[in-house]
C-alpha positions as CSV (number, residue, x, y, z in Angstrom):
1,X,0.0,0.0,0.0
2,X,2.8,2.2,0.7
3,X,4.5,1.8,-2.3
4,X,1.3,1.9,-4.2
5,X,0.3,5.6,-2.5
6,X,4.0,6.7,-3.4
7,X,3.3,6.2,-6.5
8,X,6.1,3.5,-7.1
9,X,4.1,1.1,-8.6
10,X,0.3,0.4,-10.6
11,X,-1.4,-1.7,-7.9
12,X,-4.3,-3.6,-10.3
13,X,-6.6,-6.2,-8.1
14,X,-10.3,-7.4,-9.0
15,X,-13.0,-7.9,-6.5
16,X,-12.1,-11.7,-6.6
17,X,-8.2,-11.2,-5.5
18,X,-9.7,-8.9,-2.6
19,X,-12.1,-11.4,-1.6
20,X,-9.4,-14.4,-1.5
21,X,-7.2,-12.4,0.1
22,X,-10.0,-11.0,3.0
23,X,-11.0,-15.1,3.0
24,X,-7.4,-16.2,3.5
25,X,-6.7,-13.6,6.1
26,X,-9.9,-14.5,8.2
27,X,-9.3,-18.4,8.0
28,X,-5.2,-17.6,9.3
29,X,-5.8,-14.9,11.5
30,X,-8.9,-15.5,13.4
31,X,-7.7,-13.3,15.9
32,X,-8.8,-10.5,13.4
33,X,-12.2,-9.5,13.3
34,X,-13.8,-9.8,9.7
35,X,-15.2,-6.1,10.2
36,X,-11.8,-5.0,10.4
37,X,-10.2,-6.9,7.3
38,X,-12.9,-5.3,5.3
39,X,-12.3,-2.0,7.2
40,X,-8.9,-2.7,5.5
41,X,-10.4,-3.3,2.2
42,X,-12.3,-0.8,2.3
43,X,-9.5,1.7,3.1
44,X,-7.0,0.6,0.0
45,X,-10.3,1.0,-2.6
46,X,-10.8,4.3,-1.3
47,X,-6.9,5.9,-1.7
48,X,-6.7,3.7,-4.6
49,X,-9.8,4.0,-6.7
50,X,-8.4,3.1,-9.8
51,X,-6.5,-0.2,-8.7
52,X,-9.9,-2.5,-9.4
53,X,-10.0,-3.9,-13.0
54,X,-13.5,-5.4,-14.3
55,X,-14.8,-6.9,-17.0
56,X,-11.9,-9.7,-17.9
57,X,-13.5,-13.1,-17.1
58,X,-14.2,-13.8,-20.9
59,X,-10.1,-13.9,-20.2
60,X,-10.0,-16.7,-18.2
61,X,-10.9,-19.5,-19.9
62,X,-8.2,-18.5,-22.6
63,X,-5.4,-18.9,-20.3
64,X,-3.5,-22.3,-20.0
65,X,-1.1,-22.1,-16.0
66,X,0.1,-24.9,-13.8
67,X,-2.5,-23.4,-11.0
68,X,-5.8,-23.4,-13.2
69,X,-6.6,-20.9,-10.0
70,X,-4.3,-18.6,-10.9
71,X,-6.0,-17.5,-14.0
72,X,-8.4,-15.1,-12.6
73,X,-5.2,-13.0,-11.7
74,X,-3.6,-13.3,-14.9
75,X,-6.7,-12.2,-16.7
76,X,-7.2,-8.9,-14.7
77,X,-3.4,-8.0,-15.2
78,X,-3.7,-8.6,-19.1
79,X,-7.1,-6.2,-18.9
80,X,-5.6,-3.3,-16.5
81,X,-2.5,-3.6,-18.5
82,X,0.3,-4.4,-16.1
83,X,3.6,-3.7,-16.4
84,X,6.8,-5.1,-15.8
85,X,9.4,-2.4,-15.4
């Protein structure tokens, strides 16, 4: 987030990422209330509104990765445009 606010790098995430990650971050931390990991969430959309990409899940099924998971991921970075620099 830091880095992202500084401007030193494009952060790109869909609402799926955010929702594995909030999951993830639930089922390992439980001492974390789930109000406060979507406090969290909540906070990063807000000072970086144009980080969500949308409409690339007629992606997915064209991508061929080890982790058939990982798709979803790939497919928003090829519609937000990523960059490696």
């Amino acid at each position: 987030m830091r880095l992202a606010l500084a401007e030193a790098y494009r952060s790109l995430q869909s609402d799926r990422l955010q929702e594995e990650w909030t999951e993830a971050l639930a089922r390992d931390r439980p001492d974390l209330s789930r109000e406060k990991i979507q406090r969290v969430r909540a906070l990063m959309e807000q000072h970086i509104p144009d980080a969500t990409v949308e409409d690339y899940d007629a992606l997915i099924g064209q991508l061929t990765l080890p982790d058939s998971g990982d798709r979803h991921i790939v497919a928003a970075a090829i519609k937000g445009d990523a960059e490696i620099w």
